[in-house]
TINUZA-987128 format. One record per residue (C-alpha): residue in three letters; x negated, y, z; residue number from 0. Coordinates in Angstrom, 1 decimal. Example, Ala and Ser with C-alpha at 12.3 -4.5 7.8 and 13.67 -1.06 7.14 Angstrom:
! residues 2
   type       c1       c2       c3   seq
    ala    -12.3     -4.5      7.8     0
    ser    -13.7     -1.1      7.1     1
//
This chain:
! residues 540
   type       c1       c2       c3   seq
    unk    -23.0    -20.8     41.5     0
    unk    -22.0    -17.5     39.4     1
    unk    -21.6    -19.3     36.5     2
    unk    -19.5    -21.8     38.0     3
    unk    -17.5    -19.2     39.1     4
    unk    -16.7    -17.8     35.9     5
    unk    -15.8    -21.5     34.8     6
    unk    -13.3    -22.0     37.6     7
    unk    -11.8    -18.1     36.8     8
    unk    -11.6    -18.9     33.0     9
    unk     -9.8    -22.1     33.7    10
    unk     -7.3    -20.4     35.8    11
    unk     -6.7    -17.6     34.0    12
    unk     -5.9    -19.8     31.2    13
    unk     -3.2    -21.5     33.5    14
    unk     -2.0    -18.4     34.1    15
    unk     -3.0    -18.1     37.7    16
    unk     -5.3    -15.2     37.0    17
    unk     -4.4    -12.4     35.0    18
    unk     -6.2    -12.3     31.7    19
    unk     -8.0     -8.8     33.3    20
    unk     -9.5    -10.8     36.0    21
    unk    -10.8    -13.7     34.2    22
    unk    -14.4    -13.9     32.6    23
    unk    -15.5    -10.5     35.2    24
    unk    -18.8    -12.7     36.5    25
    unk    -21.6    -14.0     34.0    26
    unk    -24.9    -15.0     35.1    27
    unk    -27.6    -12.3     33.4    28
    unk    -30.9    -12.1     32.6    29
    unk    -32.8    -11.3     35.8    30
    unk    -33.4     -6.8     35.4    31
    unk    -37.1     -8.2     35.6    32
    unk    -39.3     -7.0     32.2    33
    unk    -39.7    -10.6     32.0    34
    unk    -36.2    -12.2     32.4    35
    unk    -35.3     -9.8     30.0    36
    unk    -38.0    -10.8     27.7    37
    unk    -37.5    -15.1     27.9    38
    unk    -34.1    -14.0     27.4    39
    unk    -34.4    -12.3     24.6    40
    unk    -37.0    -14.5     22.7    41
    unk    -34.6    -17.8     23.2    42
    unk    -31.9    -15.7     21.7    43
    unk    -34.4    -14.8     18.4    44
    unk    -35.1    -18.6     18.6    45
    unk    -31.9    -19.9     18.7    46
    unk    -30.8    -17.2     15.6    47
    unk    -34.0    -18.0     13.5    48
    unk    -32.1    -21.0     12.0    49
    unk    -29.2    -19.1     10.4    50
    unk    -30.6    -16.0      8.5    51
    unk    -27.2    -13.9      8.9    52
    unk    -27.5    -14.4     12.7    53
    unk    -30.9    -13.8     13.0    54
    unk    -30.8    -10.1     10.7    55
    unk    -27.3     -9.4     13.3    56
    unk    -29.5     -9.9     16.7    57
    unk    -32.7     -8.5     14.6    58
    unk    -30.7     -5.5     14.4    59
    unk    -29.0     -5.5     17.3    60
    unk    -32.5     -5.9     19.4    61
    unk    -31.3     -8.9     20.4    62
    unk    -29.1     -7.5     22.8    63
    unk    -26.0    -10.1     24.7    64
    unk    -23.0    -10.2     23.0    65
    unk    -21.3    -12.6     24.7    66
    unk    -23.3    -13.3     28.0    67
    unk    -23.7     -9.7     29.6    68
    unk    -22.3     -8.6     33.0    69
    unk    -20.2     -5.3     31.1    70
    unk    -16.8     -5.6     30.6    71
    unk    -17.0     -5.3     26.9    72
    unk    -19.1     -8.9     27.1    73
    unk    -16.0    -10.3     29.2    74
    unk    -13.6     -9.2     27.2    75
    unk    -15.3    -10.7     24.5    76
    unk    -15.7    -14.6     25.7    77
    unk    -12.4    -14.4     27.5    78
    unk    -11.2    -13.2     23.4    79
    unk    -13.0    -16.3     21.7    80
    unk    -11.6    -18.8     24.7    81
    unk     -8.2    -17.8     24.2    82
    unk     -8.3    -18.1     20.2    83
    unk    -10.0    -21.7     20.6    84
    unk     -6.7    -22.5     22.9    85
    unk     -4.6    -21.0     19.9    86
    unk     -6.2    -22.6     16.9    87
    unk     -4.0    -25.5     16.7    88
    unk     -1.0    -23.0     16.2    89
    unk     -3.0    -22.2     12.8    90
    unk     -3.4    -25.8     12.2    91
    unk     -6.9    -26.2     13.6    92
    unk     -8.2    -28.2     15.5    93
    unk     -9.7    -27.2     18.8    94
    unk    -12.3    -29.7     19.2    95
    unk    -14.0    -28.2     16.3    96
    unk    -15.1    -25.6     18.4    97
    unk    -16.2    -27.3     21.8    98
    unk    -14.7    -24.9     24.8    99
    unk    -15.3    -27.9     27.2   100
    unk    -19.2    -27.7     26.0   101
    unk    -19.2    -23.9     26.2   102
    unk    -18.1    -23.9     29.8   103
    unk    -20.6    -27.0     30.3   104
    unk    -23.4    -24.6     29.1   105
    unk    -22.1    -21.8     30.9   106
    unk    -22.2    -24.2     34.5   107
    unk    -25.8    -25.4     33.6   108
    unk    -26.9    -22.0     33.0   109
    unk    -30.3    -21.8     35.3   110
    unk    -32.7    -19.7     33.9   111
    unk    -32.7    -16.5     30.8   112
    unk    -33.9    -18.7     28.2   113
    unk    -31.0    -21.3     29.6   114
    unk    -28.6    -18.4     28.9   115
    unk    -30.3    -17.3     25.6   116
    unk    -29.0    -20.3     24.4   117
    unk    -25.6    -19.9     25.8   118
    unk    -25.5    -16.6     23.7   119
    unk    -26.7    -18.6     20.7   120
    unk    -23.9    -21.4     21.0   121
    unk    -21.2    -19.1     21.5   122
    unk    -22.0    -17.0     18.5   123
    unk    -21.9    -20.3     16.2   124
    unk    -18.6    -21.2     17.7   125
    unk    -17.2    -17.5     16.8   126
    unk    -18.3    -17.7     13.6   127
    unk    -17.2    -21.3     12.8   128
    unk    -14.2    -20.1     14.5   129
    unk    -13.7    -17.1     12.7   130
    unk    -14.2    -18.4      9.4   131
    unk    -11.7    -21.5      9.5   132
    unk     -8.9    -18.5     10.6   133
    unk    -10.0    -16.2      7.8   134
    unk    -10.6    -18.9      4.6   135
    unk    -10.2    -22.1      5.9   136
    unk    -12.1    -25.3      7.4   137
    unk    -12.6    -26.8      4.1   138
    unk    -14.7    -25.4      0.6   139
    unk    -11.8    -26.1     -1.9   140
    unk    -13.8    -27.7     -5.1   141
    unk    -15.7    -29.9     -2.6   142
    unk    -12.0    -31.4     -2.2   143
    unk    -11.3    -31.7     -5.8   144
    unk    -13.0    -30.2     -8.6   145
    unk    -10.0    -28.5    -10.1   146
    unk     -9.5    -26.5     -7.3   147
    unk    -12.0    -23.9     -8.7   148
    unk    -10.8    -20.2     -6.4   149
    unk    -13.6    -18.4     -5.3   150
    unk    -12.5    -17.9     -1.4   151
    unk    -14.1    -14.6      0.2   152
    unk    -16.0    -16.1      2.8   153
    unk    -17.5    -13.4      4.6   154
    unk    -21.1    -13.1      6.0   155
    unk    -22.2    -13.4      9.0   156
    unk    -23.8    -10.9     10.1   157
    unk    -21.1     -8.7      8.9   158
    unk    -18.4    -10.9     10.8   159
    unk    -20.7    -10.3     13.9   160
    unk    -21.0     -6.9     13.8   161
    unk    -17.2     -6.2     13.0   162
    unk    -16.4     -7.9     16.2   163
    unk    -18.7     -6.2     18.3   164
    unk    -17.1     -3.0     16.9   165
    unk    -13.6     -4.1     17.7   166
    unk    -10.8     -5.0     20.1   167
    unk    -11.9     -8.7     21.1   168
    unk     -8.5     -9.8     20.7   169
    unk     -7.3     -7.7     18.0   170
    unk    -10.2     -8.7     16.0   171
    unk     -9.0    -12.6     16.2   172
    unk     -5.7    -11.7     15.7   173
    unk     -6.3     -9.9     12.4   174
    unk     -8.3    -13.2     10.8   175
    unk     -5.4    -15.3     10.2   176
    unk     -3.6    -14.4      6.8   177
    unk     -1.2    -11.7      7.2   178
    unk      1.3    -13.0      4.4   179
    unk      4.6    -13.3      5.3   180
    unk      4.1    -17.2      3.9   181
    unk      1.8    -17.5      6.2   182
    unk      3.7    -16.5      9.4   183
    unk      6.5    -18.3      8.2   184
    unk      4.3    -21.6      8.0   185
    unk      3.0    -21.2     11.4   186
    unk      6.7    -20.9     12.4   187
    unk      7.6    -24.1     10.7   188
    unk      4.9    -26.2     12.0   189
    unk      6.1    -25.3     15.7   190
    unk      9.1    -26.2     15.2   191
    unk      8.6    -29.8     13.5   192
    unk      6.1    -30.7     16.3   193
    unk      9.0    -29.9     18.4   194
    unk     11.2    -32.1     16.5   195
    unk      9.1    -34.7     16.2   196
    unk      8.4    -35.1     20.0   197
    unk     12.4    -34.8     20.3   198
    unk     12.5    -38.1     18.3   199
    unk     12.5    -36.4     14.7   200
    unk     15.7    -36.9     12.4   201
    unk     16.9    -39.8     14.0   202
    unk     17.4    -43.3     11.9   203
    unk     16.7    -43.8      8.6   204
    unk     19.9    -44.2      6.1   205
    unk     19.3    -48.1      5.0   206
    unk     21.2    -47.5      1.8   207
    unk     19.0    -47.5     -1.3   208
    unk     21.9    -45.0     -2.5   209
    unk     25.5    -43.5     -2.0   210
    unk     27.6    -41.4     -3.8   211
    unk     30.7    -39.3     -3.5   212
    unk     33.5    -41.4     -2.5   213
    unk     32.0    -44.0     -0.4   214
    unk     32.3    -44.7      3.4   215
    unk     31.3    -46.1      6.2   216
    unk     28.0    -47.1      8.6   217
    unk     25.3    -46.1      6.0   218
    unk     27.3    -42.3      4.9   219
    unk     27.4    -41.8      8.7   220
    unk     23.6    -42.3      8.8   221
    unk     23.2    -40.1      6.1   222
    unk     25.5    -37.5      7.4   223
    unk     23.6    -37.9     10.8   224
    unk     20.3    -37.5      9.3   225
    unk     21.3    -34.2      7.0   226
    unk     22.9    -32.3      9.7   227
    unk     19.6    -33.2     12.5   228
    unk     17.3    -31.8      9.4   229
    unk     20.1    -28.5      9.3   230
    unk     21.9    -29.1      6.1   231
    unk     25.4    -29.8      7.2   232
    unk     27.4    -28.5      9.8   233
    unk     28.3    -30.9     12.6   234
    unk     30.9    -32.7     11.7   235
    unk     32.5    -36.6     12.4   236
    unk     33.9    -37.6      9.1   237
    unk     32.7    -40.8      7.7   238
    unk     33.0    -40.5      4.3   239
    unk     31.2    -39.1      1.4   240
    unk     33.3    -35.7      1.1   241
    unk     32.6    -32.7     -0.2   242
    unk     30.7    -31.0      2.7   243
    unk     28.2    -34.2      2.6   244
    unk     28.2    -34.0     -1.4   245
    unk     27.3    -29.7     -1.4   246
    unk     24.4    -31.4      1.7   247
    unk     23.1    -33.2     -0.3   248
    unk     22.8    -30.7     -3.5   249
    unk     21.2    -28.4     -1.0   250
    unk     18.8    -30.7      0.0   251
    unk     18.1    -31.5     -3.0   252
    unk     17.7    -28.3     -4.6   253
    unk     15.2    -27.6     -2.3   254
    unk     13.1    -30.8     -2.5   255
    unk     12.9    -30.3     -6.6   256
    unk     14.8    -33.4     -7.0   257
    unk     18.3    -33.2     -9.5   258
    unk     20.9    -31.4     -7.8   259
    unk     24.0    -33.7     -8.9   260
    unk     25.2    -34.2     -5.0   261
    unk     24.5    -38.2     -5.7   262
    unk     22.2    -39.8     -3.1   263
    unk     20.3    -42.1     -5.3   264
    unk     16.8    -43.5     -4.9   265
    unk     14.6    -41.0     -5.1   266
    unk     16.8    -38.6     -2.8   267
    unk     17.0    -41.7      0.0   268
    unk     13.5    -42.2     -0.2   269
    unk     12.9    -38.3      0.3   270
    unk     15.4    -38.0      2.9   271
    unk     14.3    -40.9      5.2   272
    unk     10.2    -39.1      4.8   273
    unk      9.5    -38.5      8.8   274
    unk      8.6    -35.3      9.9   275
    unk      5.1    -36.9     10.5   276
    unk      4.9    -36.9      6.1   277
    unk      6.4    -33.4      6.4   278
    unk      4.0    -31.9      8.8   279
    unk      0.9    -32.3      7.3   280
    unk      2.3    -30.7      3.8   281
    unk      2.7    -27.4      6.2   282
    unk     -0.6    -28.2      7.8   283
    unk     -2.6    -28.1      4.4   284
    unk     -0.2    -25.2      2.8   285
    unk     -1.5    -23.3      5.7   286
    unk     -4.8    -23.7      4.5   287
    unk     -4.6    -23.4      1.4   288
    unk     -2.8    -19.9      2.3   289
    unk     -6.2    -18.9      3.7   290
    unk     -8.1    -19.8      0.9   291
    unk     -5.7    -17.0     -1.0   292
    unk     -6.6    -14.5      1.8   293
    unk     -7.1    -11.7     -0.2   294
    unk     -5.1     -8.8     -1.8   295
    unk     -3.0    -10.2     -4.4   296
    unk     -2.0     -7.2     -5.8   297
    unk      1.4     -5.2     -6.0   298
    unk      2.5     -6.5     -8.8   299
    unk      1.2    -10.1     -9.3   300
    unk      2.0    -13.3    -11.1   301
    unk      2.7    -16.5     -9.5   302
    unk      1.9    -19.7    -11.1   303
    unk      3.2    -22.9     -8.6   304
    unk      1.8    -25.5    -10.3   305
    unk      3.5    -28.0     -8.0   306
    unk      6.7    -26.7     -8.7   307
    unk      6.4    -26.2    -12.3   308
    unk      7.0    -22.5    -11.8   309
    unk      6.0    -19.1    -12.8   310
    unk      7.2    -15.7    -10.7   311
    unk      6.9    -12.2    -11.1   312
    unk      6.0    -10.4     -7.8   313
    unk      6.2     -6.8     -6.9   314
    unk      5.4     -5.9     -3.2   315
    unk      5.4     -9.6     -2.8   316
    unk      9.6     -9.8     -3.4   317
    unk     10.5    -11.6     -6.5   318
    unk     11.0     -9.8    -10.0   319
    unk     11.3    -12.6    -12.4   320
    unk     11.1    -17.1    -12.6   321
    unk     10.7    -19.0    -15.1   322
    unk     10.2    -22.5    -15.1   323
    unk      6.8    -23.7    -16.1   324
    unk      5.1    -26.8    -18.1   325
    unk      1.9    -27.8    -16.7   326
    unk     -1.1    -29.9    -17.7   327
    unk     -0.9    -33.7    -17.4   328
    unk     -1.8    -35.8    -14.6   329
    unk     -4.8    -37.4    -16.7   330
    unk     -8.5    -37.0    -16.6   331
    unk     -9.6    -33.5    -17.8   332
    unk     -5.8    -32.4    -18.9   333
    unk     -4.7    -31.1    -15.2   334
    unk     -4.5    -27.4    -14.8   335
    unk     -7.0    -25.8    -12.5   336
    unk     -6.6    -23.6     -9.4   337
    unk     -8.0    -19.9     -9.5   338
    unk     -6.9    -16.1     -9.6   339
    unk     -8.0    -13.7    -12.6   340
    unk     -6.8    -10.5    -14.1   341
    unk     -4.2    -10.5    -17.0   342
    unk     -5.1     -8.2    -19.6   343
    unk     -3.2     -8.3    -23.1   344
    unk     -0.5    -10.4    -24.3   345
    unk     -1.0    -12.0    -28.0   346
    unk      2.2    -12.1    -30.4   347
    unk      2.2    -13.9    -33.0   348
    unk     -0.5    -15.7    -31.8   349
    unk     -3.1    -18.5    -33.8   350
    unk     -3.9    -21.4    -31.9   351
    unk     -7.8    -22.3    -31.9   352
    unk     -7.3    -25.8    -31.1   353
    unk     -9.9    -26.6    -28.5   354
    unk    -12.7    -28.6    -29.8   355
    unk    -12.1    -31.6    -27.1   356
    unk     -8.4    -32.0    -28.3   357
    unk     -9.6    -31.4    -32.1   358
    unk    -12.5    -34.1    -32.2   359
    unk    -10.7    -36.7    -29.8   360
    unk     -7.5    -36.3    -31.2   361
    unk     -7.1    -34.7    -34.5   362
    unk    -10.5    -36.4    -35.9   363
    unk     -9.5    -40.0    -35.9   364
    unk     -6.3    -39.1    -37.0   365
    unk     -7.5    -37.6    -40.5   366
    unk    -10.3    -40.2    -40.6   367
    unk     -7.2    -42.5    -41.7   368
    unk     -5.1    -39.8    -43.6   369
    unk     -6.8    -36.7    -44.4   370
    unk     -3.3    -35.0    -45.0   371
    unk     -2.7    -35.3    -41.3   372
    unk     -2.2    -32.4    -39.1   373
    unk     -1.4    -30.4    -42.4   374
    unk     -0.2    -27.7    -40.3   375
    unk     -3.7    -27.1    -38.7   376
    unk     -6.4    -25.1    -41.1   377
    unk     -9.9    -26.1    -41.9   378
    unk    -12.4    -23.7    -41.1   379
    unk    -16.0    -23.9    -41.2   380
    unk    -18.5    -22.1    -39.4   381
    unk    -18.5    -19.0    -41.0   382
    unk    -15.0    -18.3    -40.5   383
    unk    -14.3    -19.2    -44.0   384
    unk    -11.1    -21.9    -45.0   385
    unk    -11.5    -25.1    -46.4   386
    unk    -10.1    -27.4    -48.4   387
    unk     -9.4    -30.9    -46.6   388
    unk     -9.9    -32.4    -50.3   389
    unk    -13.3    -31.3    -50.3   390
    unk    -14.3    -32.7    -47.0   391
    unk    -15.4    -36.6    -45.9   392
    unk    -13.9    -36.7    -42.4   393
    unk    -15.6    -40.4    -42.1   394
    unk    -18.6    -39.1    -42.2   395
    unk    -18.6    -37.1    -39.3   396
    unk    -18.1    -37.8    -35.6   397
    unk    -17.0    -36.0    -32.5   398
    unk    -20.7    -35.3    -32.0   399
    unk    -21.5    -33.5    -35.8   400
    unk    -18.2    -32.4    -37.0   401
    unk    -19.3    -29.4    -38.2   402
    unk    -15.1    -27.5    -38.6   403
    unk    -12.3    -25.7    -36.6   404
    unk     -9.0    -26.0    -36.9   405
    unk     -6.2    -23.5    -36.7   406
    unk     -2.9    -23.1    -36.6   407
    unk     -1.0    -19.9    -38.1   408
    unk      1.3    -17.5    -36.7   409
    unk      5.2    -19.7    -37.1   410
    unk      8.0    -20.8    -34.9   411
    unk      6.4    -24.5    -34.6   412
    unk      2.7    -23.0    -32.9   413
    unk      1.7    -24.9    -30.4   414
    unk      1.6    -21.9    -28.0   415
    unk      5.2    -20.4    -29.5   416
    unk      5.0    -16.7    -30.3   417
    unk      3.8    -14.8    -27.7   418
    unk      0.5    -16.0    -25.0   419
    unk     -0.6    -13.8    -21.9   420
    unk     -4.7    -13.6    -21.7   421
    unk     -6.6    -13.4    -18.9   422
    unk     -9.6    -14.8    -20.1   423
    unk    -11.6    -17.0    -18.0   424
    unk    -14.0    -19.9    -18.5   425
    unk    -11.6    -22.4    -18.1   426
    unk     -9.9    -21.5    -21.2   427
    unk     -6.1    -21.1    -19.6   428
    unk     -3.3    -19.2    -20.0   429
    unk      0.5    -19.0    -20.4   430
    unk      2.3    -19.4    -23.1   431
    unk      5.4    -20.0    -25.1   432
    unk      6.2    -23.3    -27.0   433
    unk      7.9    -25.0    -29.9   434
    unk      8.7    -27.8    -27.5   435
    unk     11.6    -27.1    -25.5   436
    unk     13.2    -30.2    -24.1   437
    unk     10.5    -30.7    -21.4   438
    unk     11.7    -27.9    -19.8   439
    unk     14.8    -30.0    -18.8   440
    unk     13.0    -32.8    -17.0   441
    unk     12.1    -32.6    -13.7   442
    unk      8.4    -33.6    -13.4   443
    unk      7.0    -31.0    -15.8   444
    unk      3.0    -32.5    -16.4   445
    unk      2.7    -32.6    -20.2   446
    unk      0.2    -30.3    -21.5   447
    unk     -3.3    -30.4    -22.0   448
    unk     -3.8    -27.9    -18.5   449
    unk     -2.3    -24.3    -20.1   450
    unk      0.7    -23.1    -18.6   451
    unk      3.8    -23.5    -21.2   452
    unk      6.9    -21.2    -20.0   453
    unk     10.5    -21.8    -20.6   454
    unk     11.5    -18.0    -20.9   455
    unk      8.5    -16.4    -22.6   456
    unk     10.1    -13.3    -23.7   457
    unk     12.1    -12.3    -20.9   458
    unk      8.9    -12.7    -19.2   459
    unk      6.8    -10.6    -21.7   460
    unk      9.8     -8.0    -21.7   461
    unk      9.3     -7.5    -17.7   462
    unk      5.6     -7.2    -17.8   463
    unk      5.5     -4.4    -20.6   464
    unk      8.3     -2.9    -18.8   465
    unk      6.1     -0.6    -17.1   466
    unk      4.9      1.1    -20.2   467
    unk      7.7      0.9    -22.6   468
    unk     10.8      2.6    -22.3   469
    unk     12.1      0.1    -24.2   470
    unk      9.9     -3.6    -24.0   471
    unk     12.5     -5.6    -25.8   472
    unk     12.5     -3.8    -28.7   473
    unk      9.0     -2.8    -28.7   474
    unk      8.0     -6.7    -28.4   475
    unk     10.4     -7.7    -30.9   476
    unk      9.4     -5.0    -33.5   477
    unk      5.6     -6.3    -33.4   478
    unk      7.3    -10.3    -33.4   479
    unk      8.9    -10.0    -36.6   480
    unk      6.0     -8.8    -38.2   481
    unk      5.0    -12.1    -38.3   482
    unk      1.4    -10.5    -37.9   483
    unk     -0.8    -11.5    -34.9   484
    unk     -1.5     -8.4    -32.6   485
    unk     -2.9     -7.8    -29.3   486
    unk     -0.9     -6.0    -27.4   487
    unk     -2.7     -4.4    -23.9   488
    unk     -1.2     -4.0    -20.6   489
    unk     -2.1     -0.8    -19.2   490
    unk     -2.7     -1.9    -15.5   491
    unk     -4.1     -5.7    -15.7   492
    unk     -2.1     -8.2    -13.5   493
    unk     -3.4    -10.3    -11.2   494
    unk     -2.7    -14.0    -11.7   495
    unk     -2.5    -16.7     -9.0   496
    unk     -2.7    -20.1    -10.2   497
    unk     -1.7    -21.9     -7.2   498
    unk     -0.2    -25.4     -5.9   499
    unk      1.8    -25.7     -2.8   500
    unk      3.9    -28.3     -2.2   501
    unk      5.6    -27.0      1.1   502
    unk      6.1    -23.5      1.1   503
    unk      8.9    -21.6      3.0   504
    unk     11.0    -18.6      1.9   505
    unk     12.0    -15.9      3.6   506
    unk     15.3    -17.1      3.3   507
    unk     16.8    -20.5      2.6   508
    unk     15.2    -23.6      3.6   509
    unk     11.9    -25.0      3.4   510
    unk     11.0    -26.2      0.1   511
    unk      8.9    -29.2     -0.5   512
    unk      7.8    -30.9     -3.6   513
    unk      5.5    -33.8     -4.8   514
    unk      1.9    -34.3     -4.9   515
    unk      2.0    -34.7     -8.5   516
    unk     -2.0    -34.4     -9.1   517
    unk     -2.5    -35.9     -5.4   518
    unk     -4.7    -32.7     -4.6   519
    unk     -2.4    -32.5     -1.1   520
    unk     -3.4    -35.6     -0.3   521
    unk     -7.0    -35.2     -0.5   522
    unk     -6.8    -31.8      1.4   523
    unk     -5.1    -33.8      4.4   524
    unk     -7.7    -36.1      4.2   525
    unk    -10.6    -34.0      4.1   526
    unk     -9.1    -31.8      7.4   527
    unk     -8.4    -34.8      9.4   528
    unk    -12.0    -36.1      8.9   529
    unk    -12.5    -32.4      9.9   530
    unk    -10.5    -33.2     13.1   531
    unk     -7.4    -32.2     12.4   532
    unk     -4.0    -34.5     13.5   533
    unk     -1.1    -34.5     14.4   534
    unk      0.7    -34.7     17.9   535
    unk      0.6    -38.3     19.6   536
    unk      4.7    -38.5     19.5   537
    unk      6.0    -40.1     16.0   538
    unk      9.5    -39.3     15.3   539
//
């Protein structure tokens, strides 16, 4: 049969037996007949009525072949999609998602027009299911978790459609995927684990439950062994804990987020014997969460890592300025959401409107028992007007009917410090500075009610208004010891990426991984394996 022959060419050329040229040249087509033509064309408005975007594409189209015409475009165009099902687990998809065996199934059973009406039908679904995973990702983000609230461009249809029918089959798939430099760097990184991990991964796990500096014998040589497999220590056959092992171990450290003091103790063990198979699927879902950020992020953008507890500058996606980053707590309403907005001012001297969950939950029942407490917060009713705590019953109300706000002035001990960066959005968050400085030392930085607290808030305001004052420091501190609070407008607004990867891999150094600490990675990996996603059959 014709269609059989395509099959067989297709599944040579994919061997490589055929040249890519060759393969696809023979489709079965509608009959020239008025009415081949005509059955064809009515099972392909049939098959389309059930999706509106495909429907108004063939509508349009006048329900002409895309896929299943004798021209060469049309073979270009299925050899195209066969070849990006065979690369989609490259991108961390998985192939059975989109069926090739039961497109070439079709394509054998192919009898009649209406037979390959529906052929055309299938194929198009697969394309676009296809398409969008490589563009945005398998998987709608706040059906995963609810604080993972980014809009992701998902394009339409009929749009898609039409752009590929416009295009270079191949160069259309190939310009779906993310073009970030993150991205390609991901994809590089998953290759190479898989082929780690069917070479037998890192080898042994060290048995110690720690080592430090100093110490010899079987377990250091099973850490050695381990660190120089995973690349961070030269080959080498000492024994003992030296200083090559120790500066290993910093490194390694350093770039799992763990305490860089060169001592191998628990939590370093435990993160040095995780298997690749633990490590691969943190690549697997940072890839898709990089296609759920497949949009322009702007030349100059900030960077909010909410895993990492950290907060960049980027211009022409190089890095400008980090600070390290508090972030909301790991409890029930308190963890900081995942989105992208527009920064527009920065606030110095700023008063803090304390939220009216935090003020009826937490500063009510406190001043139920001592009305003097929280003396630093004002009274305010609903007029805007102060008033005086001796005047008011706080027994008498309840989170439901208590009828005040409370603020705190402009000082050194504000909640949000002196300066805060606005760009307003309905989940109420932004960055800020803060009176509370020692949590920037600890590791695990999950402590605030879900704004974004920064270590180095004026360094960081300095570099943002240093695109429209000659001189931000002084111009920023000029306005700060007023003591008055004052807007202060950027001229160009900043895009803002609140993000959360914990595997991401720089352009240079090594791969950095950190933990799950609201578990939203987890989730992810589950959702995409139930999606069909896994991992190679070899465990290392």
């Amino acid at each position: 049969m014709i269609i059989s022959a395509i099959f067989n060419a297709t599944r040579r050329a994919r061997r490589g037996i055929l040249p890519a040229a060759v393969a696809l040249m023979i489709f079965a087509a509608p009959p020239a007949s008025l009415a081949g033509v005509t059955a064809f064309k009515q099972a392909v408005a049939e098959g389309a009525a059930r999706d509106d975007a495909l429907a108004a594409h063939y509508r349009t189209s006048g329900y002409d072949a895309i896929w299943t015409g004798q021209d060469e475009a049309s073979r270009a165009r299925r050899l195209a999609l066969l070849q990006a099902i065979d690369a989609a687990p490259a991108h961390g998809l998985p192939a059975s998602r989109y069926d090739a065996a039961g497109l070439m199934t079709m394509m054998r059973n192919a009898r009649t027009p209406r037979d390959i009406g529906a052929v055309e039908i299938e194929m198009s679904h697969v394309f676009l299911r296809l398409a969008h995973d490589m563009q945005t990702g398998m998987l709608t983000p706040s059906r995963v978790d609810s604080n993972i609230v980014r809009d992701v461009p998902k394009r339409d249809a009929a749009e898609l459609l039409g752009a590929f029918v416009a295009s270079n089959p191949s160069g259309f798939f190939r310009g779906l995927a993310p073009k970030s430099g993150e991205y390609a760097r991901l994809m590089r990184e998953k290759t190479r684990l898989e082929g780690l991990l069917a070479a037998g991964g890192w080898g042994p796990a060290v048995p110690a439950a720690s080592l430090a500096p100093g110490q010899s014998g079987a377990d250091v040589v099973a850490l050695r062994n381990r660190l120089m497999r995973m690349g961070y220590l030269e080959r080498t056959a000492s024994a003992s804990y030296d200083i090559p092992l120790q500066q290993a171990v910093q490194q390694f450290q350093a770039s799992h987020g763990l305490v860089a003091d060169g001592t191998a103790g628990g939590s370093t063990i435990a993160a040095i014997n995780a298997p690749i198979s633990e490590r691969l699927p943190m690549i697997i879902v940072a890839m898709e969460r990089e296609r759920w950020l497949n949009i322009p992020r702007g030349k100059r953008h900030v960077l909010v890592n909410l895993a990492d507890f950290s907060a960049r500058i980027m211009d022409d996606d190089k890095l400008t300025f980090e600070t390290r980053a508090v972030i909301g707590k790991n409890a029930a309403g308190q963890e900081s959401p995942e989105f992208s907005d527009e920064m527009e001012y920065l606030e110095i001297n700023p008063v803090w409107n304390v939220p009216r969950s935090i003020t009826v939950k937490e500063y009510l029942p406190q001043m139920q028992r001592n009305r003097g407490a929280m003396s630093h917060l004002k009274l305010y009713n609903s007029r805007g007007q102060q008033v005086s705590r001796a005047n008011v019953n706080f027994n008498a109300y309840t989170a439901r009917n208590f009828p005040f706000d409370l603020k705190q002035p402009p000082s050194t001990r504000n909640a949000l410090g002196l300066v805060k960066f606005m760009f307003p959005n309905k989940y109420n968050i932004y960055l800020h500075d803060t009176p509370s400085k020692s949590l920037f030392q600890r590791n695990v930085r999950a402590f605030s009610h879900g704004c974004i607290r920064l270590q180095d808030p004026f360094d960081f305001a300095y570099e943002l208004l240093s695109r429209q004052e000659a001189d931000p420091k002084s111009y920023f501190d000029r306005i700060l010891n007023s003591g008055r609070q004052t807007q202060v407008r950027l001229d160009q607004k900043v895009p803002v990426h609140i993000i959360y990867r914990t595997a991401s891999v720089p352009a240079k150094g090594p791969v950095q991984y950190r933990g799950d600490v609201y578990g939203r990675d987890g989730r992810i990996w589950d959702a995409l394996q139930k999606a069909g996603v896994s991992l190679p059959d070899v465990q290392g």
